[in-house]
C-alpha positions in Angstrom: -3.5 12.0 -15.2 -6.9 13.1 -15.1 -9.2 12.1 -12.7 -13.4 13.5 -13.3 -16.1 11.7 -10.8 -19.4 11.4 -11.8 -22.8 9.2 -10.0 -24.4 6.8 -12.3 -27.6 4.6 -11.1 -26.5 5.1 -7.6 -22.9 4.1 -8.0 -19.8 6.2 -7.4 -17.7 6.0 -11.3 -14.2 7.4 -11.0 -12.6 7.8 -14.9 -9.3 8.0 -15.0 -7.5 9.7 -18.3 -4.2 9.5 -19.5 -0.7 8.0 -18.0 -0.8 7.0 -13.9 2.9 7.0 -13.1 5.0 8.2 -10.5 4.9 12.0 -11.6 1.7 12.3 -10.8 0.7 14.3 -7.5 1.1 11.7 -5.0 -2.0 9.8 -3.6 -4.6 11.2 -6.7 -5.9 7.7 -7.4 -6.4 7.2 -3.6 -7.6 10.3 -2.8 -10.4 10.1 -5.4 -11.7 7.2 -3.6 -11.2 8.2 0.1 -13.5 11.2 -0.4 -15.7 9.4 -2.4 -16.2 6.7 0.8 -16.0 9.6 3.1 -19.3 10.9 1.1 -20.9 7.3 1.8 -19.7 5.4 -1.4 -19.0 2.0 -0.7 -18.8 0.6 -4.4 -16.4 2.2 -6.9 -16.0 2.0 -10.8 -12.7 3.1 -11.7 -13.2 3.3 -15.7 -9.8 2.8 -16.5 -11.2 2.8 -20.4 -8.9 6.1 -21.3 -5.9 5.4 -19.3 -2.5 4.5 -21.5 -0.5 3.2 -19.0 0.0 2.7 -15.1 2.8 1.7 -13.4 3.6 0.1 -10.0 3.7 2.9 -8.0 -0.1 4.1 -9.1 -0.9 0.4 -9.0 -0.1 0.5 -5.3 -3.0 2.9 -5.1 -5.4 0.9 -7.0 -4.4 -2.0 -4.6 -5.1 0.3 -1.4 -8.7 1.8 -2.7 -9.3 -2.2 -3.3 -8.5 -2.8 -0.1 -10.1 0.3 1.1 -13.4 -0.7 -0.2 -13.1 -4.4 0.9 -12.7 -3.9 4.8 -16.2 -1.4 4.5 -17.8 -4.4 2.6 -17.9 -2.5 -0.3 -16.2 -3.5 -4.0 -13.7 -1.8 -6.6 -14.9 -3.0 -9.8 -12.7 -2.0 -12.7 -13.8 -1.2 -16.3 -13.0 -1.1 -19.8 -9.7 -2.4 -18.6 -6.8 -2.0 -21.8 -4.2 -4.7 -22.5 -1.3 -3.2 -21.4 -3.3 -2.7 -17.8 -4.0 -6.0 -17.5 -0.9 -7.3 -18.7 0.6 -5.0 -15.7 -2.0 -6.6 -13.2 -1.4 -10.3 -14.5 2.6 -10.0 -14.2 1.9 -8.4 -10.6 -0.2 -11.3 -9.8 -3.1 -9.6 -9.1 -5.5 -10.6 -12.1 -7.8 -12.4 -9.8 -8.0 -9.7 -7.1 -9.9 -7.1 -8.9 -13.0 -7.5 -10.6 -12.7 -6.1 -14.5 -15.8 -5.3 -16.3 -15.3 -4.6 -19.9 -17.7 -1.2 -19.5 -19.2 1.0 -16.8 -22.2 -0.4 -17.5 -21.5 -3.7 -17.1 -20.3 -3.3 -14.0 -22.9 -1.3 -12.4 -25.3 -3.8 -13.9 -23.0 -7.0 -12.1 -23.8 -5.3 -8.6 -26.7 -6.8 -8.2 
């Protein structure tokens, strides 16, 4: 997994590349966020756009930066969400829990 953070119109996008399993370094995905907030973000793209595959245990991540965000009143927004992530979010029964934006742009243009 590779993980490259970058500001664009005032928002905090994290883009994520490749597989997000278990053999990752542990807490990556969570990290990323955490010192993002600790640096005053409070709304965070993850552009999941070049990521092949997740599973539950990196999902677990996605679901604490989520609720990270939340209790600061801020937002996770994902985008350019593939199939095979949704699919994984839909089985988990968390398709309605994150917003999903089908670019970065468009979800740095839905914040307002």
């Amino acid at each position: 997994m590779d993980i490259r953070e970058r500001q664009q119109a005032g928002m905090t996008v994290i883009e994520l590349a490749g597989r997000l399993t278990v053999n990752d370094r542990p807490g990556l995905l969570k990290g990323a966020v955490a010192a993002a907030v600790d640096r005053g973000a409070r709304d965070v793209v993850l552009d999941l756009s070049s990521v092949m595959y997740i599973d539950s245990t990196r999902l677990g991540e996605l679901i604490a930066a989520h609720v990270t965000l939340s209790r600061l009143g801020g937002q996770l927004r994902l985008a350019g969400t593939p199939d095979r992530v949704t699919e994984l979010l839909t089985m988990a029964g968390l398709d309605g829990v994150f917003s999903r934006y089908p670019s970065v742009d468009a979800a740095i243009t839905a914040r307002t």
